[in-house]
NUTI-438487 format. One line per field, with one value per residue (C-alpha): residue in one letter; x, y, z; residue number from 1. Coordinates in steps of 0.1 Angstrom, whole numbers, m for minus. Example, Ala and Ser with C-alpha at 12.3 -4.5 7.8 and 13.67 -1.06 7.14 Angstrom:
type <- [A, S] $
east <- [123, 137] $
north <- [m45, m11] $
up <- [78, 71] $
seq <- [1, 2] $
This chain:
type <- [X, X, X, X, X, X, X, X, X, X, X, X, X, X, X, X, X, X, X, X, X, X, X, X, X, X, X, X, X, X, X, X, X, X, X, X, X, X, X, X, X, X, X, X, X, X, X, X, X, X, X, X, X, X, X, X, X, X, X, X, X, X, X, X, X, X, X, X, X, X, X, X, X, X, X, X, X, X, X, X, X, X, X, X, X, X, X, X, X, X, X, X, X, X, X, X, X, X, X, X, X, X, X, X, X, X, X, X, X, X, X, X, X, X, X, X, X, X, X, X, X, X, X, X, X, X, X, X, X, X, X, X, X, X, X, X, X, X, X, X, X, X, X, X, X, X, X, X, X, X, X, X, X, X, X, X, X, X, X, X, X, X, X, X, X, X, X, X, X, X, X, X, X, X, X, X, X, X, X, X, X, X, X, X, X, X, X, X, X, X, X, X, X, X, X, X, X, X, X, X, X, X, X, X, X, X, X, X, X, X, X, X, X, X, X, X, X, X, X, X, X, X, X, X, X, X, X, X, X, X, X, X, X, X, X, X, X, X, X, X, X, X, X, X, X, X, X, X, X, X, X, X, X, X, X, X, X, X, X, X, X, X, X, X, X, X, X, X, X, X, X, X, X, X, X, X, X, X, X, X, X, X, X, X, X, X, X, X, X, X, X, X, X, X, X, X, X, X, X, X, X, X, X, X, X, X, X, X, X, X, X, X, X, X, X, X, X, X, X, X, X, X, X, X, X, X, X, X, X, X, X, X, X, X, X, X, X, X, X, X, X, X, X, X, X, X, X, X, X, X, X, X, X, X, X, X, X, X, X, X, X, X, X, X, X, X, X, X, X, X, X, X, X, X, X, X, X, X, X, X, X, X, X, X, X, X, X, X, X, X, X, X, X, X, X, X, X, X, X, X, X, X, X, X, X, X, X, X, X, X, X, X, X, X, X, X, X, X, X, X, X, X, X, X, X, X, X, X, X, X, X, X, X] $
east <- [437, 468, 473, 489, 515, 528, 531, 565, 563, 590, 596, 630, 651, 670, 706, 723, 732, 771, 786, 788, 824, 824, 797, 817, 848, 827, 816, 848, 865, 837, 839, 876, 873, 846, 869, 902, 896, 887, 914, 945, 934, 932, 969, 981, 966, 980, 1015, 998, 966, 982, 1013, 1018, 1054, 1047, 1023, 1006, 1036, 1047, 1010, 1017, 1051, 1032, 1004, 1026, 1048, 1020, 1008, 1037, 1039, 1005, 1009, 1022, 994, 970, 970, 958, 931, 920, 920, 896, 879, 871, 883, 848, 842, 880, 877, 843, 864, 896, 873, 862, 903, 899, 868, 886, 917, 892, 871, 901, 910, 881, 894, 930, 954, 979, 954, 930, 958, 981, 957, 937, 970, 977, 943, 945, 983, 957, 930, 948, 968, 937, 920, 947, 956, 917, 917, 941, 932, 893, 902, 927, 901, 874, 899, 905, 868, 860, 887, 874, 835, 844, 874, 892, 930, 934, 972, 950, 918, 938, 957, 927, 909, 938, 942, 906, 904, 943, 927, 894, 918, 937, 911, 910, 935, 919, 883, 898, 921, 890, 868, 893, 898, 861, 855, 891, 890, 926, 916, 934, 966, 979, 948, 924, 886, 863, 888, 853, 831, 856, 861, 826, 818, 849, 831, 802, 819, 838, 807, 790, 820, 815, 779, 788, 815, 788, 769, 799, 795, 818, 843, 850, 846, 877, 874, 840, 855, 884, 854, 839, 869, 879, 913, 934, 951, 983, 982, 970, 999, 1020, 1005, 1006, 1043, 1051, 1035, 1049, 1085, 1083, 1073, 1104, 1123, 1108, 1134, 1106, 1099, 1126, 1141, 1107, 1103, 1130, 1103, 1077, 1102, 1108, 1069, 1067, 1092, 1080, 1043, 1064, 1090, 1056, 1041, 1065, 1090, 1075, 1052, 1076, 1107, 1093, 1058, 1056, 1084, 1069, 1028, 1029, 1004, 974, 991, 999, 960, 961, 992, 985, 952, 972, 992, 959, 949, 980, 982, 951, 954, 988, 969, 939, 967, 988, 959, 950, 980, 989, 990, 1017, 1053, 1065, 1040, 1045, 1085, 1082, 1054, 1070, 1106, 1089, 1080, 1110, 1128, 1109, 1108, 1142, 1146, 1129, 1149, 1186, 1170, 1160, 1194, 1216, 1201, 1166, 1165, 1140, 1131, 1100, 1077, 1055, 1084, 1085, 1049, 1048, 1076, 1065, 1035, 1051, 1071, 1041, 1024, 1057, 1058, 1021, 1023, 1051, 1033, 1001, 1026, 1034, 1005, 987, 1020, 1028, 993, 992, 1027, 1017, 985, 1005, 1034, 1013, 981, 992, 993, 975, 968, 1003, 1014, 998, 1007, 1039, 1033, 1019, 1048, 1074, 1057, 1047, 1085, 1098, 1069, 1074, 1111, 1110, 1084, 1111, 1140, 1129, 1130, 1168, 1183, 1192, 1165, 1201, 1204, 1172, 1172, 1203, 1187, 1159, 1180, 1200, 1168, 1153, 1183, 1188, 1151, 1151, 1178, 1162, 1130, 1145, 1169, 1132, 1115, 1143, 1145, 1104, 1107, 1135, 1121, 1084, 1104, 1124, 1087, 1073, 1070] $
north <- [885, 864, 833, 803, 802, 840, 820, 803, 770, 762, 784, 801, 793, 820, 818, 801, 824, 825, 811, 841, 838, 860, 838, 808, 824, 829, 794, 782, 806, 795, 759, 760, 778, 753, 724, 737, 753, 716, 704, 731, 728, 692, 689, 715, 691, 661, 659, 668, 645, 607, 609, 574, 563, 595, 584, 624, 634, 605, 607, 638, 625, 598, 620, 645, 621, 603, 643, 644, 609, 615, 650, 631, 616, 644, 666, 635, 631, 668, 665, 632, 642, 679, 707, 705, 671, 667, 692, 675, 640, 658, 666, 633, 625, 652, 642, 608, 619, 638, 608, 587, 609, 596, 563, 568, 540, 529, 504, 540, 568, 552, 542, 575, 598, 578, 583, 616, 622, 614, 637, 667, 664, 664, 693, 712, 707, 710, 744, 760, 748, 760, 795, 807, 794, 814, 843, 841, 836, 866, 890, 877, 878, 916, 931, 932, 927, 887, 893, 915, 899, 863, 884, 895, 865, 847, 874, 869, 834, 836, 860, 840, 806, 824, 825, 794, 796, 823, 803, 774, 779, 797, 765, 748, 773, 774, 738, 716, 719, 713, 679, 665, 652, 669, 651, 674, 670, 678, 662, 642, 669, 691, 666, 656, 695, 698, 666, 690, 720, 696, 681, 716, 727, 695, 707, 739, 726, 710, 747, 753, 757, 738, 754, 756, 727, 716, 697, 688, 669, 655, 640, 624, 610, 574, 565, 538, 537, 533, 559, 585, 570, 581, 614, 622, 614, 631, 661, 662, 660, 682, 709, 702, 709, 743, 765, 787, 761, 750, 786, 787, 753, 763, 794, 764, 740, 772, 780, 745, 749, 783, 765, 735, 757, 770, 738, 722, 745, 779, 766, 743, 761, 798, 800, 771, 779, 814, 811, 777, 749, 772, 796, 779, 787, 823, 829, 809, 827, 859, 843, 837, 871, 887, 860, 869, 907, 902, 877, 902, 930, 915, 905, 937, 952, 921, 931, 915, 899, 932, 935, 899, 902, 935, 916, 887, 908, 924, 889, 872, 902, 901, 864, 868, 893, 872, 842, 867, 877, 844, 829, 855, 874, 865, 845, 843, 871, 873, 898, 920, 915, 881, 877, 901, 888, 852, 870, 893, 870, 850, 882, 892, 852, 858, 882, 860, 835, 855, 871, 839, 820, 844, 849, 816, 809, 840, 835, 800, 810, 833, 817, 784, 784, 762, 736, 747, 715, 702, 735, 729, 696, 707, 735, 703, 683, 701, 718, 685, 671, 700, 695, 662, 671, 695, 669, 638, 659, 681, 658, 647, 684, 714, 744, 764, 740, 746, 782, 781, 753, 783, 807, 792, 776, 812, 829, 803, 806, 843, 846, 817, 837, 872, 856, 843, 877, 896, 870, 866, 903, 907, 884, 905, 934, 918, 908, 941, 963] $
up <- [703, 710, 695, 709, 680, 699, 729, 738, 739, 762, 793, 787, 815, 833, 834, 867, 893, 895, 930, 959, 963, 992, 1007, 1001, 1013, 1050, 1052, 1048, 1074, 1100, 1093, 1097, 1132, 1144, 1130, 1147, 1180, 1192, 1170, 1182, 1216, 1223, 1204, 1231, 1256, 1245, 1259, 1293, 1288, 1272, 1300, 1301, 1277, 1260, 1242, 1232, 1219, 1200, 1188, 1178, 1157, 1144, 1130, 1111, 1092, 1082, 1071, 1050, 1031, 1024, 1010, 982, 968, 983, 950, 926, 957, 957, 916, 918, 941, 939, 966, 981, 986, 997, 1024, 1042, 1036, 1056, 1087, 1092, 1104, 1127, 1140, 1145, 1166, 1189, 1193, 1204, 1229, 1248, 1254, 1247, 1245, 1216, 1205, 1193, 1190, 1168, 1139, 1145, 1142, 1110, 1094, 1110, 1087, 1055, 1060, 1070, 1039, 1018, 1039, 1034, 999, 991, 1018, 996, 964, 971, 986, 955, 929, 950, 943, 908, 903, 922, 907, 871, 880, 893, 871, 897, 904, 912, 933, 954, 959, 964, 994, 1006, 1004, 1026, 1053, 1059, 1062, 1081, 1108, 1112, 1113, 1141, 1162, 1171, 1193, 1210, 1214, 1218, 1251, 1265, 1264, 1278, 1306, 1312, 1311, 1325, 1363, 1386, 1409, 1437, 1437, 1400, 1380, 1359, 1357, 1327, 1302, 1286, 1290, 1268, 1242, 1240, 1233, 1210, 1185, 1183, 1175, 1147, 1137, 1130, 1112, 1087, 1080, 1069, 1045, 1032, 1023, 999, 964, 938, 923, 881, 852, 856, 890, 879, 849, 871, 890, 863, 845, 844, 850, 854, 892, 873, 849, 879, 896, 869, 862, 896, 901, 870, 883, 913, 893, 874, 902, 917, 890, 888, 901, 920, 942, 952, 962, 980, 998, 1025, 1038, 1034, 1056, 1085, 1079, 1097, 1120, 1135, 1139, 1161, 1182, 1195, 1203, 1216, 1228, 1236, 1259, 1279, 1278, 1282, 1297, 1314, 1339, 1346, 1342, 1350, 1332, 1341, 1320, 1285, 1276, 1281, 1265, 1233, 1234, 1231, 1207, 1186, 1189, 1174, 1145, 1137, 1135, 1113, 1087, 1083, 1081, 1057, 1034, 1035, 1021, 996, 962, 939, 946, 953, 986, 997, 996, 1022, 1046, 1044, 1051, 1080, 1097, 1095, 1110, 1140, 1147, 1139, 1164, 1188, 1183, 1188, 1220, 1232, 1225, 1232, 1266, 1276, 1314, 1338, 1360, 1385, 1389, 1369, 1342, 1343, 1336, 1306, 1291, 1280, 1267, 1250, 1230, 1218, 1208, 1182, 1172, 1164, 1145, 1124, 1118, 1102, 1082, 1068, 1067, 1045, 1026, 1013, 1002, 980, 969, 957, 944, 923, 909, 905, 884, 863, 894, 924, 940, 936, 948, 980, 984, 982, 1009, 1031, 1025, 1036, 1063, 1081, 1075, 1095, 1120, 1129, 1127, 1159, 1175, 1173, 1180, 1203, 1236, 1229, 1223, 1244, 1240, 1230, 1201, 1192, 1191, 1167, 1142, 1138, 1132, 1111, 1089, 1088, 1074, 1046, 1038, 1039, 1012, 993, 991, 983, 955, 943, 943, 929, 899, 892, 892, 869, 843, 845, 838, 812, 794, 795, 767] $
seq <- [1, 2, 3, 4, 5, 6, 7, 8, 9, 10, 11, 12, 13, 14, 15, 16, 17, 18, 19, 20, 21, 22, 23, 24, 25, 26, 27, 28, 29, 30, 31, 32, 33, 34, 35, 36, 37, 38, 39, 40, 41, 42, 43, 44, 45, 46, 47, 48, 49, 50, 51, 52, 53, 54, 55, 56, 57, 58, 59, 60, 61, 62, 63, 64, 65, 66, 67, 68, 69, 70, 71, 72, 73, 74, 75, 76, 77, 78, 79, 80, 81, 82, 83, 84, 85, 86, 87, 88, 89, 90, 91, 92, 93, 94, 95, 96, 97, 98, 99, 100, 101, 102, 103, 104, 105, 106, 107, 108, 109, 110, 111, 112, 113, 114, 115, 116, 117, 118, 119, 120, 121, 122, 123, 124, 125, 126, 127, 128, 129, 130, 131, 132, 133, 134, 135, 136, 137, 138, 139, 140, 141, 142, 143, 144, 145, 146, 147, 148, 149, 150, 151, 152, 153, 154, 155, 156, 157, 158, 159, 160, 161, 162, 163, 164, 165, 166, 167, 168, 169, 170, 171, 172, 173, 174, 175, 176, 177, 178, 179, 180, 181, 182, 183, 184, 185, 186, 187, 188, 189, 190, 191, 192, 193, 194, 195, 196, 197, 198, 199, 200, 201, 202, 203, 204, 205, 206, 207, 208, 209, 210, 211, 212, 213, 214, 215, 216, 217, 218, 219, 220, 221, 222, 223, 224, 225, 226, 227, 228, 229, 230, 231, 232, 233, 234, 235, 236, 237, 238, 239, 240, 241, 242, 243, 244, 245, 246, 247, 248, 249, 250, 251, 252, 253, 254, 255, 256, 257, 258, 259, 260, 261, 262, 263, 264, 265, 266, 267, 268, 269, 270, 271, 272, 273, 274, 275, 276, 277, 278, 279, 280, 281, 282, 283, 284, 285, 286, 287, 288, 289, 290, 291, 292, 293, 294, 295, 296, 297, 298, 299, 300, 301, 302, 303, 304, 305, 306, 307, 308, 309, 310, 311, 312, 313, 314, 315, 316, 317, 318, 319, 320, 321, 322, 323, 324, 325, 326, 327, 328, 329, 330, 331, 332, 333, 334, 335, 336, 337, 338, 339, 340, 341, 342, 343, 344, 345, 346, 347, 348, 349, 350, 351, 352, 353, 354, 355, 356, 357, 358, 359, 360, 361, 362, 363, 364, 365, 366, 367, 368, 369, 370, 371, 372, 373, 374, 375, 376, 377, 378, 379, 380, 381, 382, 383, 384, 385, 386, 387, 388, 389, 390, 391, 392, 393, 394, 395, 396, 397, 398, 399, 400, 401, 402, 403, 404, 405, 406, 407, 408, 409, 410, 411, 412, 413, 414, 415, 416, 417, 418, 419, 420, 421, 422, 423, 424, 425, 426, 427, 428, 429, 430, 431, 432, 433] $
């Protein structure tokens, strides 16, 4: 018979279950949709909806150079705070802006786009951050190759991002209605549906496991506001005297300016005049539809430097393209033509922008392990700058001008990131045996 002394006296206690990084990776993708198809469809709106002085687009100004300064302290926020925690605190600036467009005045816009600046810089910084750990996680739990897995990982949630575009302009088409005498109906209906879809987006975030030790210790640790002060300007200096980055902050910088000329001159100076106001929604829904194929594509195929240098090639050449045929021979035309036309040049500008969105993110998440959030911060910096750029300058200069400041800012990028590339890849050949 068994004695008690053969019995365990303690229970053994099974080992914890590792995160599902795939599951995590889903949550975030959904949460993000739910987040920006209220978000990217109310900041289409916004010129058309806050008329009076301007003050939607000068919201929008505001909002994204508050983005950048912010980037700068958004890394030391991520590492205090955790990616996880930093990325429900971001949503809660979004959530904001939305809610301000229900009584809109400077009095609510201006303080909200400011607040707004903060929290996108720390959802962003903690999106990128969360989704490349995720990655490395992954590819370590499952022997698999991490420059492939972190691609993958980003084309997915790229494509799912992308959609918002897509969801969002059909809301809006299925809830604004044209009233009399030019004004639009629904506007509170559609915002009040657009805090919902925000607010589920926030639960969900809140599903997400945390990711590694390191941000859990960052969490606990007691510091000094000075000496994270200093640690976090220190870091941020001594990334920028990483030659890498700086070849690559000039694709970050265009990155930026791609996302703008869309918002702010795409849809004025090329749709508009053809498809009219009623129009914008459809064709940044087909804009949506092609970003999102190119990000799941391109994540698909990253593997390594050597893949993202050919996508990213491929990208450039056709917004390039785009832009040569815009400024050198593209006018107006009516009919069937006419219609397609605009459409067709948001699809190729789609696909550009998927290309580079899921790009840069594995390019950083590459190059900069050592540093991820400052990484991104960086990415948010300089992508902000240029947005708010295009959104400040954009009223006072000639479409013409425009179109040569892109293509000017894409061919300095482009050889800054080949002269990158060809260098990481000659000093990896130069270390192997």
């Amino acid at each position: 018979m068994a004695t008690d002394e053969e019995s365990p006296l303690v229970a053994e206690q099974a080992p914890p279950q590792p995160p599902n990084h795939r599951r995590d990776v889903y949550l975030l993708c959904w949460a993000f949709l739910l987040i920006f198809l209220a978000y990217g469809a109310v900041q289409n709106l916004e010129s058309t909806m806050n008329t009076e002085g301007d003050m939607g687009t000068i919201s929008l100004g505001i909002l994204y150079v508050s983005f950048a300064i912010f980037s700068l302290v958004a890394s030391m926020v991520v590492k205090k705070m955790g990616s996880k925690n930093a990325l429900i605190l971001g949503t809660t600036g979004y959530w904001l802006f939305i809610a301000a467009n229900l009584k809109p005045s400077w009095y609510t816009m201006v303080p909200a786009s400011l607040y707004m600046g903060f929290a996108a810089s720390i959802i962003w910084v903690g999106q990128g951050t969360y989704l490349t750990s995720t990655a490395t996680s992954h590819a370590n739990d499952h022997k698999l190759h991490e420059g492939t897995v972190i691609g993958k990982f980003n084309g997915e949630f790229w494509g799912m991002f992308a959609c918002h575009q897509l969801v969002g302009n059909l809301v809006t088409l299925a809830l604004l209605r044209d009233g009399e005498g030019g004004t639009t109906s629904g506007t509170t209906l559609l915002l009040i549906v657009f805090l919902i879809s925000m607010t589920l987006g926030t639960i969900l975030m809140c599903f997400l496991s945390k990711r590694n030790s390191k941000e859990e210790r960052l969490e606990g640790s007691v510091n000094t506001v000075s000496s994270s002060v200093g640690s976090l300007l220190s870091s941020m200096l001594n990334l920028l005297f990483d030659k890498r980055i700086l070849l690559v902050i000039p694709l970050i910088a265009y990155s930026g300016l791609q996302l703008a000329f869309v918002w702010a001159e795409y849809t004025k100076e090329i749709v508009n005049p053809v498809l009219g106001e009623q129009g914008v929604g459809g064709a940044m829904a087909i804009y949506g539809v092609f970003d999102a194929i190119s990000s799941l594509a391109a994540g698909r195929f990253t593997s390594g430097l050597s893949s993202i240098t050919i996508i990213v090639s491929g990208g450039m050449l056709i917004q390039l393209i785009v832009l040569l045929w815009l400024l050198l021979s593209y006018s107006v035309v009516s009919g069937i033509l006419g219609t397609i036309l605009p459409l067709l040049i948001g699809a190729l500008w789609g696909i550009g922008n998927g290309v580079l969105n899921t790009q840069l993110s594995a390019l950083l998440g590459i190059l900069f392990k050592h540093d991820l959030e400052g990484a991104f911060a960086q990415l948010k910096l300089w992508q902000s700058a240029s947005i708010a750029v295009v959104f400040f300058i954009s009223t006072s200069i000639s479409f013409q001008a425009m179109l040569v400041i892109m293509v000017v800012a894409l061919c300095l990028s482009m050889g800054g990131f080949l002269f990158l590339t060809l260098n990481v890849e000659k000093a990896v050949a130069g270390r192997a045996p």
